[in-house]
PDB file with SEQRES, HELIX, SHEET and CRYST1 records, atoms N, CA, C and O in Angstrom:
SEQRES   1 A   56  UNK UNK UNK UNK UNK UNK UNK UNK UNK UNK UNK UNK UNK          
SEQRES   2 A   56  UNK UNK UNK UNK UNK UNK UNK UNK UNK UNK UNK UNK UNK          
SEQRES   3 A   56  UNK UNK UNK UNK UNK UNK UNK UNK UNK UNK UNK UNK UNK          
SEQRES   4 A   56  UNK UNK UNK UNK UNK UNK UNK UNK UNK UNK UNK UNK UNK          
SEQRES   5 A   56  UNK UNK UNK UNK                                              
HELIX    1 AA1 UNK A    9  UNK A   21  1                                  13    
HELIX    2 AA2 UNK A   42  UNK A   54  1                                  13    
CRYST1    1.000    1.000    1.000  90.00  90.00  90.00 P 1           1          
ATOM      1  N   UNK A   1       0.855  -1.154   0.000  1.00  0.00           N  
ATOM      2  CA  UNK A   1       0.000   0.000   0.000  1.00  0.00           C  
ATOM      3  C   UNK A   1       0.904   1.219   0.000  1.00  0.00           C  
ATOM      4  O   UNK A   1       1.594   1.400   1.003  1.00  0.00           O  
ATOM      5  N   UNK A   2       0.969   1.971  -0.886  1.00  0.00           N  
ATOM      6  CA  UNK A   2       1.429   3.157  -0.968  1.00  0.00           C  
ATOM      7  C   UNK A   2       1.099   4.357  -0.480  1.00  0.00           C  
ATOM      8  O   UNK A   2      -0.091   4.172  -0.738  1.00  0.00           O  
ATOM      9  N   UNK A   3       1.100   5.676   0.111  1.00  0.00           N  
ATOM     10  CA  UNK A   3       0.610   6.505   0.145  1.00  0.00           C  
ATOM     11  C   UNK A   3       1.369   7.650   0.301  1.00  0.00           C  
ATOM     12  O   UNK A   3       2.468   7.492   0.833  1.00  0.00           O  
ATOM     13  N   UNK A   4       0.977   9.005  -0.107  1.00  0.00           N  
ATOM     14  CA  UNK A   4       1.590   9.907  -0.311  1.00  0.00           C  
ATOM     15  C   UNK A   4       1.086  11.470   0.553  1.00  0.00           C  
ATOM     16  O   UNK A   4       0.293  11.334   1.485  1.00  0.00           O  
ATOM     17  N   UNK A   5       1.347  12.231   0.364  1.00  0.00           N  
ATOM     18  CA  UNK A   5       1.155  13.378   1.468  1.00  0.00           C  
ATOM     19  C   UNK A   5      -0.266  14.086   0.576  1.00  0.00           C  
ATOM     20  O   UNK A   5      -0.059  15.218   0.140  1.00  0.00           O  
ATOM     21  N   UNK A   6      -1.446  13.572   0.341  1.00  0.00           N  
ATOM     22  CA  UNK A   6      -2.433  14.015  -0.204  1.00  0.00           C  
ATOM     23  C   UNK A   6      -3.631  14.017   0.883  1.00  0.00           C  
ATOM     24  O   UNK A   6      -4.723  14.573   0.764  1.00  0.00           O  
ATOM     25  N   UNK A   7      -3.104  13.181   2.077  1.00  0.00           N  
ATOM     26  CA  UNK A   7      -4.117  13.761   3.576  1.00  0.00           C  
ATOM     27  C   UNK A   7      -4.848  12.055   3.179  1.00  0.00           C  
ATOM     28  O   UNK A   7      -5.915  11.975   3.788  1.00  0.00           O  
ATOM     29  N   UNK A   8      -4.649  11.122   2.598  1.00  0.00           N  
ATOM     30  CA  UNK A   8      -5.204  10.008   2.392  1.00  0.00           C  
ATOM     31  C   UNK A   8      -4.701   8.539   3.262  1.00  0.00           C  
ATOM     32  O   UNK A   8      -5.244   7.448   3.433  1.00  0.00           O  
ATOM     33  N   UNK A   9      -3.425   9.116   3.684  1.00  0.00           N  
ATOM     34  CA  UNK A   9      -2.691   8.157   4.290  1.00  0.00           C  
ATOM     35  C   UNK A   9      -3.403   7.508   5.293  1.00  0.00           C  
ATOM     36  O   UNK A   9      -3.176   6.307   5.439  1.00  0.00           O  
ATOM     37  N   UNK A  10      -4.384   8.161   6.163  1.00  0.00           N  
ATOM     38  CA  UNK A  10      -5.062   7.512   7.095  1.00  0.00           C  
ATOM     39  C   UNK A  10      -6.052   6.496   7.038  1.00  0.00           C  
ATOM     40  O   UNK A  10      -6.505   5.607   7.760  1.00  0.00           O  
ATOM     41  N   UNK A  11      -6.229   7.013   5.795  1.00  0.00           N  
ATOM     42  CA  UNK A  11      -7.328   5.735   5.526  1.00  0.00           C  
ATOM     43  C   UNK A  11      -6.752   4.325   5.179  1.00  0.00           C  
ATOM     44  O   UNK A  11      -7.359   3.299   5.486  1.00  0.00           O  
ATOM     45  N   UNK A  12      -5.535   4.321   4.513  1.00  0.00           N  
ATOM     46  CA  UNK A  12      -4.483   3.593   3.667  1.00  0.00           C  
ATOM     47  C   UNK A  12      -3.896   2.806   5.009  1.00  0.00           C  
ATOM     48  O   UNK A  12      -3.634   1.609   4.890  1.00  0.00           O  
ATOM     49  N   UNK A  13      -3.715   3.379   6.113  1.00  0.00           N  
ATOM     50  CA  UNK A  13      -3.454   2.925   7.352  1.00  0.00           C  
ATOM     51  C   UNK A  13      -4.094   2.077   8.014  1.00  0.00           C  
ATOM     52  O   UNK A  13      -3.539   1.088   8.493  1.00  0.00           O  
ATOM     53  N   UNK A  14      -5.452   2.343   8.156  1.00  0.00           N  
ATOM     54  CA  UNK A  14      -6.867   1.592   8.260  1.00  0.00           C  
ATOM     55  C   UNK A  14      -6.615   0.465   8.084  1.00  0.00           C  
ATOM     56  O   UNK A  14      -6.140  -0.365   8.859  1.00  0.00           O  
ATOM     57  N   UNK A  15      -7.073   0.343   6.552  1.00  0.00           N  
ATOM     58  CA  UNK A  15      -6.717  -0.932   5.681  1.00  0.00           C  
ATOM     59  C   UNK A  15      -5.647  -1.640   6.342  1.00  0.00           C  
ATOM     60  O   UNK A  15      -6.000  -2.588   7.043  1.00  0.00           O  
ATOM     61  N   UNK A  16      -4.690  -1.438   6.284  1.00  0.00           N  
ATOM     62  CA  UNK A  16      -3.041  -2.511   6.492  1.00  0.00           C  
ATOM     63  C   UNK A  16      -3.555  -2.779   7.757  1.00  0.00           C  
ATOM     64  O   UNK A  16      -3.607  -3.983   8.006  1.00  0.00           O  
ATOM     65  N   UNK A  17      -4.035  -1.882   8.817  1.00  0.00           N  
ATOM     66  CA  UNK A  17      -4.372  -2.598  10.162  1.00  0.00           C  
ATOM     67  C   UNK A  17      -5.391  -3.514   9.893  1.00  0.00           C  
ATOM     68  O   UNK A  17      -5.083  -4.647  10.264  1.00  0.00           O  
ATOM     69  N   UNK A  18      -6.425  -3.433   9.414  1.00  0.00           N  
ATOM     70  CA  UNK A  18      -7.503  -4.606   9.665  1.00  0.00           C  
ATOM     71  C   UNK A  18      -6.653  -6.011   8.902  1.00  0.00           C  
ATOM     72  O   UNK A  18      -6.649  -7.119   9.439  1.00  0.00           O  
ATOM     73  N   UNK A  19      -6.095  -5.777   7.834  1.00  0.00           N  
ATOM     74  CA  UNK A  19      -5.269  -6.571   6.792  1.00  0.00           C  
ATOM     75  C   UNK A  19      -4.800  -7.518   7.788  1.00  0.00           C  
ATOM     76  O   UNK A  19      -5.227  -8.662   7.942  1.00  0.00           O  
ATOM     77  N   UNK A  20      -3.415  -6.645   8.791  1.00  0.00           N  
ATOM     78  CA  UNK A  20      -3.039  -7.519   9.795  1.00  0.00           C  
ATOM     79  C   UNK A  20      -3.516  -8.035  10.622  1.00  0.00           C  
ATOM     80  O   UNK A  20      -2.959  -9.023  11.100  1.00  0.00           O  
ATOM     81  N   UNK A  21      -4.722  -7.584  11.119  1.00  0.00           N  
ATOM     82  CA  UNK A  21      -5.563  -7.936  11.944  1.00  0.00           C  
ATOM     83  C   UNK A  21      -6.776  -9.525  12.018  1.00  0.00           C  
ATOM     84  O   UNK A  21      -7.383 -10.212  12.840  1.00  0.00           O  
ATOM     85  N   UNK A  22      -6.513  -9.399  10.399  1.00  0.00           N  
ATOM     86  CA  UNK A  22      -7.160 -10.226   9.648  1.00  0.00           C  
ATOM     87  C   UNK A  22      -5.912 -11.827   9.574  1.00  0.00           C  
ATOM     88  O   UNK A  22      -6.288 -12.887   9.074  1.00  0.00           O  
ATOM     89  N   UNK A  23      -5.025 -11.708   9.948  1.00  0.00           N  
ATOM     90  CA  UNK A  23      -3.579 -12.419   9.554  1.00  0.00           C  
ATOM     91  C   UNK A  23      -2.949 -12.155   8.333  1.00  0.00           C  
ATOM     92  O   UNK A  23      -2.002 -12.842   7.950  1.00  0.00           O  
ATOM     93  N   UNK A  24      -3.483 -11.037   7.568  1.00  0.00           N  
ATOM     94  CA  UNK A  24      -2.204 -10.852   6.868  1.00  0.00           C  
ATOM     95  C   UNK A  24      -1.145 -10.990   6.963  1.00  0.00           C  
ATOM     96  O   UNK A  24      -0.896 -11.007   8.168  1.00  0.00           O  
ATOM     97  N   UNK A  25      -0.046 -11.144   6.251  1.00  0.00           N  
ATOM     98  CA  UNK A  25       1.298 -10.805   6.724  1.00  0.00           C  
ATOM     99  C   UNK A  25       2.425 -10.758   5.321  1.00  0.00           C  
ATOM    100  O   UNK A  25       3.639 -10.943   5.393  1.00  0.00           O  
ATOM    101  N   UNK A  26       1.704 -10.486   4.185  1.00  0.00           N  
ATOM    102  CA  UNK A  26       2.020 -10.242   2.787  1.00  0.00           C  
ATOM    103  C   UNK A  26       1.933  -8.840   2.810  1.00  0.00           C  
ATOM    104  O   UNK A  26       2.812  -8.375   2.084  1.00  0.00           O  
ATOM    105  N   UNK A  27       1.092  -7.777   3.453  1.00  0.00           N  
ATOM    106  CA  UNK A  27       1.331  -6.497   3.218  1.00  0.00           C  
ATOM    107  C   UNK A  27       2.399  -5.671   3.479  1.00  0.00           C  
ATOM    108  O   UNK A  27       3.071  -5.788   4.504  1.00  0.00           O  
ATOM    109  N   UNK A  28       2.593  -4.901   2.690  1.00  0.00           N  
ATOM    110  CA  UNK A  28       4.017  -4.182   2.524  1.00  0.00           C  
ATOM    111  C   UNK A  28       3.237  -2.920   2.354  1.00  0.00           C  
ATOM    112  O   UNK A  28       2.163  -2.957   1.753  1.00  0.00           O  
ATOM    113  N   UNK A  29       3.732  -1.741   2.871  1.00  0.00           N  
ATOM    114  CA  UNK A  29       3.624  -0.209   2.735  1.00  0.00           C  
ATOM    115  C   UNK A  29       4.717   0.697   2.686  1.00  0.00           C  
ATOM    116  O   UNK A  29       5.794   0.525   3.256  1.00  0.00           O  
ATOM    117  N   UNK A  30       4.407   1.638   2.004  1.00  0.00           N  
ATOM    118  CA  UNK A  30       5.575   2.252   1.687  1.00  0.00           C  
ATOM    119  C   UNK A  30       4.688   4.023   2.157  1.00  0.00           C  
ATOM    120  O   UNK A  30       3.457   4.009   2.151  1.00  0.00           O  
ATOM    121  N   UNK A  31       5.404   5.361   2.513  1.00  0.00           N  
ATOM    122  CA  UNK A  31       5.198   6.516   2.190  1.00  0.00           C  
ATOM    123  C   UNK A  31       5.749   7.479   1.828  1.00  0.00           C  
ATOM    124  O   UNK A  31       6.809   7.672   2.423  1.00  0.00           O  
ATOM    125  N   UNK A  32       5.406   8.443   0.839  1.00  0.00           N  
ATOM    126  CA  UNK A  32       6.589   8.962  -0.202  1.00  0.00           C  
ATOM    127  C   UNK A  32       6.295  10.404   0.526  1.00  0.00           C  
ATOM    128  O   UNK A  32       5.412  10.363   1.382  1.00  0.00           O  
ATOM    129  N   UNK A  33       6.801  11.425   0.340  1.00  0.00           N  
ATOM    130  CA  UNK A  33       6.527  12.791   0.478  1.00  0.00           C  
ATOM    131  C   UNK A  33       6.289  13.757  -0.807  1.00  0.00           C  
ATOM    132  O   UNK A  33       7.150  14.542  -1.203  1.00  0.00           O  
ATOM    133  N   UNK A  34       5.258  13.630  -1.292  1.00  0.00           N  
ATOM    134  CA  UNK A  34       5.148  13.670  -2.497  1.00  0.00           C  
ATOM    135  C   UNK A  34       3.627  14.320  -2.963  1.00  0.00           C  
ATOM    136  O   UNK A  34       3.084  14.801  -1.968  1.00  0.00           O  
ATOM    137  N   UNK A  35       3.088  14.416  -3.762  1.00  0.00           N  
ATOM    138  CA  UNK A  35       1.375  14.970  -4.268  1.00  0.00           C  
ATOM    139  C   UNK A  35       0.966  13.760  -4.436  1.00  0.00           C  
ATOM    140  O   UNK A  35       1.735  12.799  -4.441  1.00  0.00           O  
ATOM    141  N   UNK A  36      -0.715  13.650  -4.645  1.00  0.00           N  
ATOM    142  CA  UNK A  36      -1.341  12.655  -5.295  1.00  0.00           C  
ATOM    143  C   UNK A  36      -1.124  12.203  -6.058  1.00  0.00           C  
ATOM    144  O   UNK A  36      -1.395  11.004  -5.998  1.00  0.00           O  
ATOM    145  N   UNK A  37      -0.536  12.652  -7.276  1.00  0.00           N  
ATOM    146  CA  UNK A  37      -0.412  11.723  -8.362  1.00  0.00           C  
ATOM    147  C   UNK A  37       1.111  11.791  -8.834  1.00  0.00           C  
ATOM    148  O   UNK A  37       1.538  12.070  -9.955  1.00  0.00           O  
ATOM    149  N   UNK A  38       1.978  11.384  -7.407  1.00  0.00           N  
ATOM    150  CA  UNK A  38       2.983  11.495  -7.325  1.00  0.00           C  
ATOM    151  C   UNK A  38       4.163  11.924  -8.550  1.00  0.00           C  
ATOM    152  O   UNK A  38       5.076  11.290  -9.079  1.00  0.00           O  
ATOM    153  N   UNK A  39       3.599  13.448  -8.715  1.00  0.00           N  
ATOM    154  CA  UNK A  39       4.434  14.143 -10.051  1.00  0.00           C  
ATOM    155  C   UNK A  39       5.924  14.409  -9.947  1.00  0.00           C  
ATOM    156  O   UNK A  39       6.662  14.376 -10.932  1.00  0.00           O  
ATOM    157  N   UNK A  40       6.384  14.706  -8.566  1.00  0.00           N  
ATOM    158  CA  UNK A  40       7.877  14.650  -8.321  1.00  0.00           C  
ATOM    159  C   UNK A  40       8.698  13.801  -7.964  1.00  0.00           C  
ATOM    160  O   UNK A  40       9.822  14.088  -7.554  1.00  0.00           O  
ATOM    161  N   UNK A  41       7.929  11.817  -8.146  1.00  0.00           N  
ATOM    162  CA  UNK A  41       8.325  10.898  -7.180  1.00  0.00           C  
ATOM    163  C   UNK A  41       8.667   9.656  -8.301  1.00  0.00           C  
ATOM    164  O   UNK A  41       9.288   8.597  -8.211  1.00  0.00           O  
ATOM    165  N   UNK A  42       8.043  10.238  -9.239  1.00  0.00           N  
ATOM    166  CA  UNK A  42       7.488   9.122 -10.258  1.00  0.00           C  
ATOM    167  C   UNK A  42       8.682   7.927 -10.456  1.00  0.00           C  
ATOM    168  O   UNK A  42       8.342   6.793 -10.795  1.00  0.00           O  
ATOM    169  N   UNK A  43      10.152   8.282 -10.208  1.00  0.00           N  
ATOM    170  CA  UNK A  43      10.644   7.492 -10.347  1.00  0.00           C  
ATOM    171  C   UNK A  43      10.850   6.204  -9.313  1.00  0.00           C  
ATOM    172  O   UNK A  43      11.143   5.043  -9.600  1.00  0.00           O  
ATOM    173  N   UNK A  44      10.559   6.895  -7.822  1.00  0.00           N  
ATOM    174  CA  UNK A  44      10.842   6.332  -6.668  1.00  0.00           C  
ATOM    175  C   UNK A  44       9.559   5.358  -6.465  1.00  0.00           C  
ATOM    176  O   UNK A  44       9.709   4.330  -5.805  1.00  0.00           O  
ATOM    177  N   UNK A  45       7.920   5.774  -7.200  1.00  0.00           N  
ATOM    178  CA  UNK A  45       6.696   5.198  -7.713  1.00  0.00           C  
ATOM    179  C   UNK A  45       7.064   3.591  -8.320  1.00  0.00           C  
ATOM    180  O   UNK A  45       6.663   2.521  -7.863  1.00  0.00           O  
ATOM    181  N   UNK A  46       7.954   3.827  -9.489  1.00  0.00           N  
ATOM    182  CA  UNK A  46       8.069   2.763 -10.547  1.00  0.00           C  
ATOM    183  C   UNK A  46       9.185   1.983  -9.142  1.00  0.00           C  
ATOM    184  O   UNK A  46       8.868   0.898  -8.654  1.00  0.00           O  
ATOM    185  N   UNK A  47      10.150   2.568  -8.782  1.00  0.00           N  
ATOM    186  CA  UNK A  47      10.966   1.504  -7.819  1.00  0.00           C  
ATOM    187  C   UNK A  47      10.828   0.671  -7.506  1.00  0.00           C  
ATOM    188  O   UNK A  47      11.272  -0.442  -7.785  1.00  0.00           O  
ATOM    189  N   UNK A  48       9.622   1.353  -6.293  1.00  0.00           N  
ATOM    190  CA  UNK A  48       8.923   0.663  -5.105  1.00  0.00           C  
ATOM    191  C   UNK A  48       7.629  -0.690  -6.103  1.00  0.00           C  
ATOM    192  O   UNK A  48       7.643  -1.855  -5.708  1.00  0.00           O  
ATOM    193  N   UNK A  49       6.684  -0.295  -7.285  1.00  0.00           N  
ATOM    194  CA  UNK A  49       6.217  -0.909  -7.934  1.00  0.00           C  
ATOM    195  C   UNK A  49       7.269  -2.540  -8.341  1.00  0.00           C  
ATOM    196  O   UNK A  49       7.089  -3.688  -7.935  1.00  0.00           O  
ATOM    197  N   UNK A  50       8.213  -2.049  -9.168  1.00  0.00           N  
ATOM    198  CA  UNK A  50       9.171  -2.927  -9.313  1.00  0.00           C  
ATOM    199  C   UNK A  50       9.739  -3.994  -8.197  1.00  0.00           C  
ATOM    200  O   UNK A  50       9.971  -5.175  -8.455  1.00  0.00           O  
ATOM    201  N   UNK A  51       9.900  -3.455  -7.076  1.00  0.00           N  
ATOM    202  CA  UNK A  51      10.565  -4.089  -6.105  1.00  0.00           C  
ATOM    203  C   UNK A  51       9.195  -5.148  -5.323  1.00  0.00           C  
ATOM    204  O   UNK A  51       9.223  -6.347  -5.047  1.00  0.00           O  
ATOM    205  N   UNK A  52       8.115  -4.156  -5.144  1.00  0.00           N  
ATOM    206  CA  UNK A  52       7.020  -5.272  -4.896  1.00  0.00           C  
ATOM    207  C   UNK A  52       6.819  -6.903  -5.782  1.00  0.00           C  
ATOM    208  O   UNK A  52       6.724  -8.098  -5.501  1.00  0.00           O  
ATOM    209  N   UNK A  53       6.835  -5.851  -7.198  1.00  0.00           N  
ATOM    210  CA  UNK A  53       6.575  -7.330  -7.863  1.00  0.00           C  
ATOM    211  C   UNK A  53       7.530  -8.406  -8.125  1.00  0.00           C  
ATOM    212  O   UNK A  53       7.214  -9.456  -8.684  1.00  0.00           O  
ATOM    213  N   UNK A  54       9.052  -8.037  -7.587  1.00  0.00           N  
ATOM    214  CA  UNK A  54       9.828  -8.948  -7.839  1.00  0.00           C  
ATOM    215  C   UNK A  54       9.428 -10.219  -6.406  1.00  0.00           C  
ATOM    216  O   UNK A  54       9.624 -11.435  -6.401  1.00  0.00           O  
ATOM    217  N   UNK A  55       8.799  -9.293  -5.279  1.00  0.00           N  
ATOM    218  CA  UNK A  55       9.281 -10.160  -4.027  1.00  0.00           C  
ATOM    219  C   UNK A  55       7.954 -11.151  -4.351  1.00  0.00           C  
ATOM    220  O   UNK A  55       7.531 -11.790  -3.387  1.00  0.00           O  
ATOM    221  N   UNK A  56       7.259 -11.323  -5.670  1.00  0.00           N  
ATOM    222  CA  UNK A  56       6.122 -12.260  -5.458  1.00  0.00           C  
ATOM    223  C   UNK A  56       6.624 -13.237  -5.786  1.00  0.00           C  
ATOM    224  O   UNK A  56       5.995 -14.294  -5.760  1.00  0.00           O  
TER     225      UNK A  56                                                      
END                                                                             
């Protein structure tokens, strides 16, 4: 779960808690300092994307 400084993070937080709460233990989160549609991050975006999908 990603989230970025667009005031959304809390909800994004929510989620991963019930997730774990639930026995998840596959969730991964990351938070960037960045806008919604992360326009100054985009590369650190594709990274973190990349790096998720390798650990499947």
């Amino acid at each position: 779960v990603l989230t970025a400084d667009d005031g959304l993070a809390p909800g994004s937080d929510s989620l991963v808690a019930a997730i774990r709460q639930a026995g998840g233990t596959r969730v991964t989160t990351a938070h960037v300092a960045t806008d919604h549609s992360w326009s100054d991050a985009r590369l650190k975006l594709e990274t973190l994307v990349i790096d998720w999908l390798q650990g499947l």
